[in-house]
LUMZA-441537 format. One line per 4 residues: number of its first residue (from 0); for each residue x negated, y negated, z negated of C-alpha. Coordinates in steps of 0.25 Angstrom, whole numbers. Each point is the difference from the previous one (the first is absolute). Example, Ala and Ser with C-alpha at 12.3 -4.5 7.8 and 13.67 -1.06 7.14 Angstrom:
2
0 = -49 18 -31; -6 -14 2
This chain:
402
0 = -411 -339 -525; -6 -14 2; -3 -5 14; -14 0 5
4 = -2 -15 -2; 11 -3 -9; -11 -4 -9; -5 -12 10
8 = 9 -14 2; -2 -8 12; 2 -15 4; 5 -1 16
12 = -2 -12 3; 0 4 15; 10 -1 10; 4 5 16
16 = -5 14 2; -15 4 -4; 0 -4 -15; 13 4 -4
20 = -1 14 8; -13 2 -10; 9 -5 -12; 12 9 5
24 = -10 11 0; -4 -3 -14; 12 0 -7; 5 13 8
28 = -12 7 -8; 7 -5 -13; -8 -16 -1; 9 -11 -5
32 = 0 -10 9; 4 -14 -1; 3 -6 12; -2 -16 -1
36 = 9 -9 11; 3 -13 4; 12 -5 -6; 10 -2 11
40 = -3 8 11; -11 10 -6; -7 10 10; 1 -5 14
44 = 4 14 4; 12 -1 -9; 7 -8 13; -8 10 10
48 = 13 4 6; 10 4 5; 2 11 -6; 4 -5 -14
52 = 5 9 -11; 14 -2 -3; 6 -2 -16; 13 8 -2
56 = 7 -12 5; -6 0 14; -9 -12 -2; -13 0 7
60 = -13 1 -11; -13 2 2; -7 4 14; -2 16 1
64 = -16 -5 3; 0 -5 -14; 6 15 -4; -12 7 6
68 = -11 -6 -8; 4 -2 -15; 7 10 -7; -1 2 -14
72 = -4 -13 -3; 3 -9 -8; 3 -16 5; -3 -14 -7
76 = 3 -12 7; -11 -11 -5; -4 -12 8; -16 1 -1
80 = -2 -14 5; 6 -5 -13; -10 0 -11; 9 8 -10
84 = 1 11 10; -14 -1 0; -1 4 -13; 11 10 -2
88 = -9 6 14; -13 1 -7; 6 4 -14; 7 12 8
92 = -14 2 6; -6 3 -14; 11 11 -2; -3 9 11
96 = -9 7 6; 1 -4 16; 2 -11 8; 4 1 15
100 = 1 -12 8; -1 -3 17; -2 -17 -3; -10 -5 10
104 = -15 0 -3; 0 -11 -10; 16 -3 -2; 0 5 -15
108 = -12 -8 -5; 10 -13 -1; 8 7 -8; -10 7 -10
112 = 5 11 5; -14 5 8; -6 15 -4; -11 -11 -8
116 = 11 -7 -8; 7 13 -5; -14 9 -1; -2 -12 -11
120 = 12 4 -7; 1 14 3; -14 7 2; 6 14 3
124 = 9 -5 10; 0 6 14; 3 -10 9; 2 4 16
128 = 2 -10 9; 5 2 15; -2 -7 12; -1 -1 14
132 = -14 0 1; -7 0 -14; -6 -10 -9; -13 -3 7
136 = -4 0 15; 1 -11 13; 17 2 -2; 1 3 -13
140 = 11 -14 -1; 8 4 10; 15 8 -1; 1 15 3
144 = 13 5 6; 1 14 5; 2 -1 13; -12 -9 2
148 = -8 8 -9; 4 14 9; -7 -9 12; -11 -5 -6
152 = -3 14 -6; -1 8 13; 15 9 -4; 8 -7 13
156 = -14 3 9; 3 14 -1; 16 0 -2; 9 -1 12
160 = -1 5 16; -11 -2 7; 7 -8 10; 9 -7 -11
164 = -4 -11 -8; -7 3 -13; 12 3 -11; 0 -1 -15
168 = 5 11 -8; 15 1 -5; -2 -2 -14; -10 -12 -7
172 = -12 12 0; -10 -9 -5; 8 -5 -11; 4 13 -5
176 = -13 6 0; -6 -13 -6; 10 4 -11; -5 16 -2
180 = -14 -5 1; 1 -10 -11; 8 11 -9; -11 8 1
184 = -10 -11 -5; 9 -5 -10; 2 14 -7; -15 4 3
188 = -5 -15 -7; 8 4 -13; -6 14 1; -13 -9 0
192 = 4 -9 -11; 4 14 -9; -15 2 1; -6 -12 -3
196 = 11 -11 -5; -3 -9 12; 10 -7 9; -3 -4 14
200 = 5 -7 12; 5 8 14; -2 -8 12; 11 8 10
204 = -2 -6 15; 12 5 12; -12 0 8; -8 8 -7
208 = 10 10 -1; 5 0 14; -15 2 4; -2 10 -9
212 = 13 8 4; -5 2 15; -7 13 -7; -1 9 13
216 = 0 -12 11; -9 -9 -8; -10 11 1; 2 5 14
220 = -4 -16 3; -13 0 -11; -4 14 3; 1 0 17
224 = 1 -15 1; 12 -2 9; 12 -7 -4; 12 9 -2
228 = 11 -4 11; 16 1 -3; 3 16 4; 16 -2 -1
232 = 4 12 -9; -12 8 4; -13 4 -10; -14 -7 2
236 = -6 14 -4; 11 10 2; 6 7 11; 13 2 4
240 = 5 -9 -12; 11 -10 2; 14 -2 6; 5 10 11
244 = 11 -1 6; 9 13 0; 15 4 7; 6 -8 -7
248 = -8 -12 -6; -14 1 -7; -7 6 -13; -14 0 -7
252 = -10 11 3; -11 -1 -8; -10 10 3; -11 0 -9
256 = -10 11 3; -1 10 11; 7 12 -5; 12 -10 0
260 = -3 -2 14; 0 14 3; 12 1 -7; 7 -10 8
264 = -5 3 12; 5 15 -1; 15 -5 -4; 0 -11 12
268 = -2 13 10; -13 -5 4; -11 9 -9; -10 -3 10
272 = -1 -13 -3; -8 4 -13; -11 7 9; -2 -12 9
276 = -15 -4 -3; 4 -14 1; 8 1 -11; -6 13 -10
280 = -2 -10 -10; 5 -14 -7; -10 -8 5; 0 3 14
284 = 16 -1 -1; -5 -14 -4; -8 -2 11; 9 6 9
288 = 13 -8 -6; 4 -5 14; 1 13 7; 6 9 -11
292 = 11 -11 -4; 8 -1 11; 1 15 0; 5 1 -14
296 = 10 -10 3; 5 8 11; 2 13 -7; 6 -9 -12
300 = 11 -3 10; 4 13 3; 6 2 -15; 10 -8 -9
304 = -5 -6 -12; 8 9 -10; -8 11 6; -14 -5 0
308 = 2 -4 -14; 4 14 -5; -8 9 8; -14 -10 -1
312 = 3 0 -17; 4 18 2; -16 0 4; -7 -10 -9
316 = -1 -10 11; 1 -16 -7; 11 -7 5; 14 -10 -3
320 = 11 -6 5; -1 -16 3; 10 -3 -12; 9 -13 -2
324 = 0 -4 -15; 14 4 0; -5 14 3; -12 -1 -9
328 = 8 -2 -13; 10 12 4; -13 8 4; 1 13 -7
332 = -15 -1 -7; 3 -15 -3; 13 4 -8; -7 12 -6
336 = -13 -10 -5; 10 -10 -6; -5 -12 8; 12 -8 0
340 = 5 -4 -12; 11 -8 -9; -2 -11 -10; 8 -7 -10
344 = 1 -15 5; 5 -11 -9; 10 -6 9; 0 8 12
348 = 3 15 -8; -6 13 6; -12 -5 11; -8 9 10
352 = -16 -1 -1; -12 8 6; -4 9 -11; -16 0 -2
356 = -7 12 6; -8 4 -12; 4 11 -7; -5 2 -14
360 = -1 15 -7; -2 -5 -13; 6 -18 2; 11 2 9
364 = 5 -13 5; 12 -7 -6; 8 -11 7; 6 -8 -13
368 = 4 -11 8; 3 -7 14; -9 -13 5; 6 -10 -9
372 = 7 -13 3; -8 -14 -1; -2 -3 -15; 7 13 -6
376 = -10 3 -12; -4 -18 -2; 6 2 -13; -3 14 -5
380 = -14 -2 4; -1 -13 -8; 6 5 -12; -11 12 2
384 = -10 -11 -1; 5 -5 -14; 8 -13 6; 12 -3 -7
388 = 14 -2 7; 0 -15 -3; -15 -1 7; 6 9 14
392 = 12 -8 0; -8 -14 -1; -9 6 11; 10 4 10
396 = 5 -16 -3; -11 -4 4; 1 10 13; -13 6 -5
400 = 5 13 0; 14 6 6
């Protein structure tokens, strides 16, 4: 059965994290996608590393950065300053269907390359551009990186220990969101263009997606007006829920309503705790945080973890171990869901990926082929485009194309 989007071709003219995570996600649902590189050195995350995969010789290749963000693509190594890459650029933009790129506001417009340029050649083009901050507004020129955006957006004001200083998240959450959010508007504007033939330009900002993914804390601050402070591993609307330390080292308990409460509090030897009126009900638990912590704590102390976490899960009671990724991917539920994977590289032989989590009934994912090396598919792409061999070999003479 055909892919879900096996039907839609994509030109990724992006690079790093953001554009290529939603181009990943593209061709995982079945898209081709054509992946457009500098000559020479390609995406910068290619030399994101260590670690680099290895070719069956042992020879360091691309970084595994590089690996995380552009399976089952297809790459073509054309230099866009050059006026012949240019043109092989805009003619590949009149054969697809959507354009990502993460240039800075403007950057393309030199090149003929801007959402105007290519809308004049392909009206039905969906065209998405990413940056850090949009293509209007007071800093709409500046460069966006992840880090920078997770503090300007509010997510390090509320990540870390109180008495710490603020802290970003582990992995580049604005880039990677940035990414989902512009799937979702690619996929919903050719669900659009189905209806009416029309094309249209996505303007996808980090900073509007960082501020829009505060979901609960954004509201706690536009609904009561404070600014939400950094809490550790503790809930800004739920209680007792974060990290406790046990016996032996610590777990999650994540107790979300108050029959969970009860239930804890019964197993913990301490069913009286239910009945406190200071703590019948969430929201005084809430207000009440201060007092009723420390004594969870305490009664966490009296067990190992291994216990908690089997006797907590025996009654319904949310919680989880604090998992190293070497025991995430040996997790029984991880292996059970598929989520690692192996793909066929051309140099490097079998490689491991993170599968994607989306499980089709009816389209189910398949993984044709590993991130590819710089400038893989330049002559099959070419040749797709009706140039002969003797115009690609005069072009890659010219160091047009590699």
């Amino acid at each position: 059965m055909p892919a879900a989007l096996s039907h839609i071709r994509v030109l990724d003219l992006s690079r790093i994290l953001a554009g290529p995570w939603a181009g990943q996600m593209l061709a995982d649902f079945g898209a081709e996608v054509i992946k457009v590189e500098r000559p020479g050195c390609g995406d910068d995350t290619r030399g994101w590393g260590p670690p680099f995969i290895k070719d069956q010789d042992g020879n360091p290749g691309d970084a595994a950065y590089f690996q995380s963000a552009n399976r089952g693509k297809q790459s073509i190594a054309i230099d866009m300053t050059a006026p012949e890459g240019q043109a092989l650029i805009k003619r590949l933009a009149t054969e697809v269907d959507v354009v990502i790129e993460n240039y800075k506001v403007g950057g393309l417009k030199k090149y003929g390359l801007d959402y105007e340029s290519l809308k004049a050649v392909n009206p039905k083009l969906i065209y998405c551009s990413v940056t850090g901050f949009g293509q209007d507004g007071p800093y709409s020129s500046r460069a966006g990186y992840d880090f920078m955006i997770q503090a300007m957006g509010g997510l390090m004001s509320v990540t870390g220990d109180p008495d710490g200083q603020p802290m970003k998240v582990g992995v580049a959450l604005a880039d990677v969101m940035t990414g989902l959010y512009a799937c979702n508007a690619v996929q919903a504007a050719l669900l659009h263009r189905n209806e009416t033939g029309v094309g249209q330009h996505i303007d996808m900002a980090l900073l509007d997606v960082q501020v829009a993914t505060l979901a609960n804390q954004a509201m706690n601050f536009l609904v009561g007006g404070k600014a939400p402070s950094r809490l550790g591993n503790a809930h800004p609307n739920i209680v007792p829920y974060e990290a406790f330390p046990t016996s032996d080292g610590h777990i999650i308990l994540a107790v979300g309503n108050d029959g969970q409460f009860a239930k804890f509090c019964e197993l913990a030897g301490a069913p009286d705790l239910a009945t406190n009126p200071a703590f019948l009900t969430n929201s005084l638990r809430v207000e009440n945080r201060a007092d009723l912590t420390p004594v969870v704590a305490e009664l966490m102390r009296t067990r190992p973890s291994d216990w908690w976490l089997e006797n907590l899960s025996a009654k319904g009671v949310p919680c989880g171990p604090i998992n190293t990724l070497d025991k995430v991917f040996e997790d029984e539920q991880v292996k059970h869901r598929k989520m690692q994977i192996e793909l066929d590289h051309p140099v490097a032989g079998k490689v491991p990926a993170v599968a994607n989590p989306v499980k089709f009934s009816e389209t189910p994912i398949e993984y044709n082929s590993a991130p590819p090396i710089l400038g893989q598919h330049t002559d099959k792409v070419l040749a797709g485009m009706g140039l002969s061999e003797e115009e690609i070999t005069q072009l890659k003479a010219q160091k047009v194309v590699a």
